[in-house]
C-alpha positions in Angstrom: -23.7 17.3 2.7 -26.8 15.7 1.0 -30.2 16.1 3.7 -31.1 12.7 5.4 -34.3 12.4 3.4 -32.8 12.3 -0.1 -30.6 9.4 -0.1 -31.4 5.5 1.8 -30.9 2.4 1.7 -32.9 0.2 -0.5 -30.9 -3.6 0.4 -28.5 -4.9 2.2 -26.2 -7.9 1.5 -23.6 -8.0 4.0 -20.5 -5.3 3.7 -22.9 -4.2 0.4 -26.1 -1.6 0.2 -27.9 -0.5 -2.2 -28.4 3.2 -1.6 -31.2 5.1 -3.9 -32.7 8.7 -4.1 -31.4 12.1 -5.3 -29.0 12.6 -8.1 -26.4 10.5 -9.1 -23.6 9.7 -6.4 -19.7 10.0 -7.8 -18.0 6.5 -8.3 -15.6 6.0 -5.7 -16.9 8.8 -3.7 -16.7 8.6 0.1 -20.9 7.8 2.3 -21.4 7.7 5.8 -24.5 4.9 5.6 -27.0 4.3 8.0 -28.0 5.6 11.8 -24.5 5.1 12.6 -23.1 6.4 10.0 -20.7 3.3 8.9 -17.5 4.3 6.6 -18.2 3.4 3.3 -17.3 4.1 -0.8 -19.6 4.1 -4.0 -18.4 1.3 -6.3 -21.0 1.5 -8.7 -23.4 3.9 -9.9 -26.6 4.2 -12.3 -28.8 6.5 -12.7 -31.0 6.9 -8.5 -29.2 4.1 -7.3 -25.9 3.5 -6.1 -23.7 0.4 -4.7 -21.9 1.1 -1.2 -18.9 -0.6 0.0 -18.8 -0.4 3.5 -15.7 -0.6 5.6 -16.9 -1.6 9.0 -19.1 -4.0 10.6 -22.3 -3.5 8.8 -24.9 -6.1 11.2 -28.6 -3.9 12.2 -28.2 -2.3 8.9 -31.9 -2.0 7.0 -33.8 -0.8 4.5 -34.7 2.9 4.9 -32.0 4.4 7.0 -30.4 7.3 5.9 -27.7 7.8 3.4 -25.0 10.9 4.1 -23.2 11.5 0.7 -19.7 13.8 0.9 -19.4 13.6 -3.1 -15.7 13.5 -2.0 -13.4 10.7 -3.1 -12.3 8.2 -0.1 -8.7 10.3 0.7 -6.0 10.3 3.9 -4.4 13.5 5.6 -1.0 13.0 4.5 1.8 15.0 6.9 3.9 15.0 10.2 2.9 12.1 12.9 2.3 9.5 10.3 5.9 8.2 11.0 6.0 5.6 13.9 2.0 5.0 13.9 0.0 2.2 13.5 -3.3 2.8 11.3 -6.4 -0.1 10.3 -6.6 -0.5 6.7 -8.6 2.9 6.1 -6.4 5.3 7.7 -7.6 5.7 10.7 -5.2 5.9 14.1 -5.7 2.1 16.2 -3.9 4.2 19.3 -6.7 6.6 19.4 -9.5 4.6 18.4 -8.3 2.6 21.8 -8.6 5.3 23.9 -12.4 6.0 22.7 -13.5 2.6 22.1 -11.1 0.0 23.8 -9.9 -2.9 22.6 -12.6 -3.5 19.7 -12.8 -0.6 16.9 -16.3 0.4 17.7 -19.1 1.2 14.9 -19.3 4.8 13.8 -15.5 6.3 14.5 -14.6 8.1 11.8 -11.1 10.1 13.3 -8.3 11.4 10.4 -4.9 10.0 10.6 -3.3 12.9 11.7 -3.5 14.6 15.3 -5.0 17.8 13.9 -4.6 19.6 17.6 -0.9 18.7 18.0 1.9 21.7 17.3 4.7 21.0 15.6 8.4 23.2 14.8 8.3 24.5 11.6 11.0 26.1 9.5 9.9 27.5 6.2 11.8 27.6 3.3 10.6 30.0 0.7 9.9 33.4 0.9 7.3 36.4 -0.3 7.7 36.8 -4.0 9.3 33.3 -5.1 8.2 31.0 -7.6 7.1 27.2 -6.8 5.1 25.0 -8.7 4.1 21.1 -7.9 6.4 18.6 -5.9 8.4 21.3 -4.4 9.6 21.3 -0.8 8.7 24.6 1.3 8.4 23.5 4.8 10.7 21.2 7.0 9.7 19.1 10.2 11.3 17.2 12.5 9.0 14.5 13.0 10.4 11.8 14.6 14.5 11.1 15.6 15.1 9.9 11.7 12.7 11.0 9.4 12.9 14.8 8.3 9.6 15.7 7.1 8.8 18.1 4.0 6.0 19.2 3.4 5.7 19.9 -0.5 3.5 21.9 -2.7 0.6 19.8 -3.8 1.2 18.4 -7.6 -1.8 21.2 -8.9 -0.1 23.9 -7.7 1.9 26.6 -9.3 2.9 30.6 -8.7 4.0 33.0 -6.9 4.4 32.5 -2.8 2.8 35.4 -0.5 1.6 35.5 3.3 4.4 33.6 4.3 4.5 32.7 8.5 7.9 32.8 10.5 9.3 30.3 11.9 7.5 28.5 14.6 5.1 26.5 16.2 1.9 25.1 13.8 -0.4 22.4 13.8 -0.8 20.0 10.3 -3.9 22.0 8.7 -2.7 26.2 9.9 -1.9 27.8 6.5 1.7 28.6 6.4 1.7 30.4 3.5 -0.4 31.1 -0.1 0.1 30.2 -3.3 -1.3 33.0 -5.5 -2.3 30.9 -8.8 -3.7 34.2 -10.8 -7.4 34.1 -12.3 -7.6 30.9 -10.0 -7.2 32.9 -6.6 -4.5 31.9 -3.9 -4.3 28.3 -2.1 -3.1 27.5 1.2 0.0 25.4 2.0 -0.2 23.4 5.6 2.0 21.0 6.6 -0.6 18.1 5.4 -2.7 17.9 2.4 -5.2 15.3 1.7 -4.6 12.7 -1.2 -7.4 10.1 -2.5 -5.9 6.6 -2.0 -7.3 5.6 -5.0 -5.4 8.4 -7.2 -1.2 7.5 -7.8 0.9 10.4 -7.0 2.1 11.5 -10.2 5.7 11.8 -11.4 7.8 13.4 -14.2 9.7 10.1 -14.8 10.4 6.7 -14.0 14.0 6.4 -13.0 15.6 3.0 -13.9 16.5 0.7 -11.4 20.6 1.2 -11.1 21.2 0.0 -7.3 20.6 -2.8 -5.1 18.5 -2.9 -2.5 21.0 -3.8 0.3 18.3 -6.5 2.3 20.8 -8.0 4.8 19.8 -11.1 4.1 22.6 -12.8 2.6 20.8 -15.6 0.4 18.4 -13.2 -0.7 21.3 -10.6 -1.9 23.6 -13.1 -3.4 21.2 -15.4 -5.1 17.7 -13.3 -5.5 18.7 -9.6 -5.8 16.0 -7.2 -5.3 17.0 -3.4 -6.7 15.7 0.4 -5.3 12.5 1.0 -6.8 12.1 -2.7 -8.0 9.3 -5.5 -6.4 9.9 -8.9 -5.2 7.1 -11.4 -4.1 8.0 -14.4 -1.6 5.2 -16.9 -3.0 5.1 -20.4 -1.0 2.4 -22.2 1.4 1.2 -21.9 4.9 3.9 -21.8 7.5 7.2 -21.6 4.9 8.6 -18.6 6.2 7.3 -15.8 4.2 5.9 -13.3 7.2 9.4 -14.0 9.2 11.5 -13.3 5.8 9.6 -10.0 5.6 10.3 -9.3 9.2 13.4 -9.4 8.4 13.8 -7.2 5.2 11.9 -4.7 7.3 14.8 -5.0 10.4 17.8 -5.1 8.0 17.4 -3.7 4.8 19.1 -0.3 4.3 15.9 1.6 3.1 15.2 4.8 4.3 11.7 4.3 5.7 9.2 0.9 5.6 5.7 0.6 5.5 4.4 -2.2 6.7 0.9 -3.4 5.8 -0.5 -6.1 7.5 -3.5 -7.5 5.0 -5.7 -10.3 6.1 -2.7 -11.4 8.4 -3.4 -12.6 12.3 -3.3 -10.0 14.6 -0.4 -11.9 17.0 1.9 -11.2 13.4 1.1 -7.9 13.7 1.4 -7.3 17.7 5.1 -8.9 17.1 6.3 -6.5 14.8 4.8 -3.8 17.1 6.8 -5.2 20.2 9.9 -5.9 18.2 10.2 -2.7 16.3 9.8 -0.5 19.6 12.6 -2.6 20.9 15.5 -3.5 18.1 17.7 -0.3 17.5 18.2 0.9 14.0 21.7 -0.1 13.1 22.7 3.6 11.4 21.5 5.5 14.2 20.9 3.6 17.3 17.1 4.6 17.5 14.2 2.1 17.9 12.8 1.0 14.1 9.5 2.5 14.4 11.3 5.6 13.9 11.2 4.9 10.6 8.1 2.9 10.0 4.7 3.0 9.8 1.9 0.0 10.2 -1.2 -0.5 8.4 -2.8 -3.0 9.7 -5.8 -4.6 8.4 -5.9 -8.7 10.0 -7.8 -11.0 9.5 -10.6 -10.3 12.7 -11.2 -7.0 10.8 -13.2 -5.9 8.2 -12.8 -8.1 4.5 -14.3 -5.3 2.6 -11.4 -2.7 4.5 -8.8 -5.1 3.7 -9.4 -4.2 0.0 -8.5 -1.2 0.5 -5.7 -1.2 2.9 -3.3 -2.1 -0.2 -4.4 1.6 -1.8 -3.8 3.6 1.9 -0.3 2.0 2.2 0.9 2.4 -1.1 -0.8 6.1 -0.9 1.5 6.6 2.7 4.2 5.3 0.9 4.8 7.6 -2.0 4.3 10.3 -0.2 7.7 9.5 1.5 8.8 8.7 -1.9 7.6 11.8 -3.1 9.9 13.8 -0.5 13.4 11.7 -1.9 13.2 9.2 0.8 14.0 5.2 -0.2 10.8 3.8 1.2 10.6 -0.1 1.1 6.2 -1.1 1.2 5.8 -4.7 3.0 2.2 -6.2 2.1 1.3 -9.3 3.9 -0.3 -11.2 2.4 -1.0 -10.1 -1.4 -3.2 -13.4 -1.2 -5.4 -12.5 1.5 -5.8 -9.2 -0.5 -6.8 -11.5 -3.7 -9.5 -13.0 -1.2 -11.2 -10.1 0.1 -11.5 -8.9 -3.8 -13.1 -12.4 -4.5 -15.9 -12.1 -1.2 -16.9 -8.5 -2.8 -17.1 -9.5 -5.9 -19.5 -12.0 -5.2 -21.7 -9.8 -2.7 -21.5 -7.0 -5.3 
């Protein structure tokens, strides 16, 4: 990390600083700005002097205060105790955040998604000697009473297994194993692995879209069909129904696992699909539906500049479900309030 005295702040304007000194800082690359260190991304960069996005509430900020680089792209620990977990719109855990700070997210609290001290059963699937390359699975969890999780070979990887741990007991960043990649050296496998939210997963192929998405909404399936691995949007005006109708597709519809993302929306809309959730039992196995769900939520007493980028950290979450075969249905409400936090940055930047 970059000394305190080479990079500062040179303006403020709002959620925007301009941050000069030192050499240039990478586009999209992840600063911790000011005495407090506030969360915040490089959008733009020239030469000595850099534009920061920041995340959190940026009021005291001033000229002069230190700069902390990472050089490190804005990215989320993605692994085991994701499922069943509400997050703000950066990743970080609201449930622990509470417990340090209360009810208000206080300044400064920079905490990774995942519980990094908790253990969890591990049963390995390859062995010394065998050959895996990107995308493949090597590692199963249970990690909650529906979702299997497995853990896969990042999508960089390739060669030949060694150092493989029995079966046990591990926490989401112990190596399990190596992957021994020749002239390149060997690389660790853990149950997690971090992913920039701003980066897609890749994929071999796009599969066309040859089955419905069963929503249990019988207008919606009959008249508006909506297929597995298609999109829908529910346009209409204040108060017409569109939050409750995606209530509902998150309740009923037969996908494998839902992210919801709360963008911009009122934090009661969010508190009620918390408290129903916990409640309503999944109809194919009788457990409650945050089981199989996971909450992003960014509303509308939060950050604007975060709500920007709450869109990339759920769609990031959600294929990496995807990416392990699950059917994973991504909720965004509202895609308008997104469109609105753009607009603000646009005109600080």
């Amino acid at each position: 990390m970059a000394n305190k005295t080479e990079y500062y702040i040179h303006g403020v304007n709002g959620p925007v600083v301009k941050v000069r000194g030192g050499r240039t800082l990478p586009r999209m690359s992840l600063v911790y700005v000011g005495n407090q260190r506030l969360f915040g991304e490089v959008v733009s960069s020239a030469g000595e002097e850099s534009i920061v996005q920041i995340y959190e509430d940026s009021g005291g900020l001033s000229a002069g205060e230190p700069v902390y680089p990472t050089m490190e792209p804005m990215s989320i620990r993605l692994g085991p105790g994701l499922v069943g977990g509400i997050f703000d719109g950066i990743g970080r855990p609201l449930a622990q955040i509470e417990a340090m700070a209360g009810d208000f997210i206080a300044k400064g609290i920079n905490i990774g998604a995942l519980d990094e001290n908790r253990k969890w059963p591990v049963k390995m699937l390859v062995r010394n000697g065998d050959e895996v390359k990107g995308g493949q699975v090597f590692a199963l969890t249970s990690e909650s009473g529906m979702i299997e999780h497995r853990s896969m070979v990042p999508p960089a990887l390739s060669g030949v297994i060694t150092d493989v741990v029995p079966d046990g007991e591990y926490t989401v960043t112990e190596p399990l194993a190596y992957v021994d990649m020749g002239r390149a050296g060997k690389q660790p496998l853990a149950l997690s692995q971090l992913w920039p939210v701003r980066t897609p997963r890749p994929f071999a192929e796009r599969l066309p879209v040859d089955r419905p998405l069963v929503t249990g909404q019988r207008v919606i399936d009959t008249l508006f069909p909506v297929g597995k691995g298609g999109c829908a949007a529910i346009p209409g005006p204040f108060g017409a129904g569109k939050t409750v109708v995606q209530h509902q597709l998150a309740k009923w519809s037969d996908a494998d696992m839902i992210v919801y993302l709360g963008c911009g929306e009122r934090g009661n809309e969010m508190t009620q699909v918390l408290d129903e959730f916990r409640e309503l039992k999944d109809p194919r196995s009788g457990l409650p539906l945050m089981e199989r769900t996971i909450l992003i939520a960014n509303t509308s007493n939060m950050p604007v500049a975060a709500r920007e980028a709450s869109i990339y950290t759920g769609m990031t979450i959600a294929e990496y479900y995807r990416d392990m075969g699950y059917h994973v249905a991504l909720m965004a409400d509202s895609t308008s309030r997104w469109a609105e936090a753009l607009r603000e940055m646009s005109g600080r930047l």
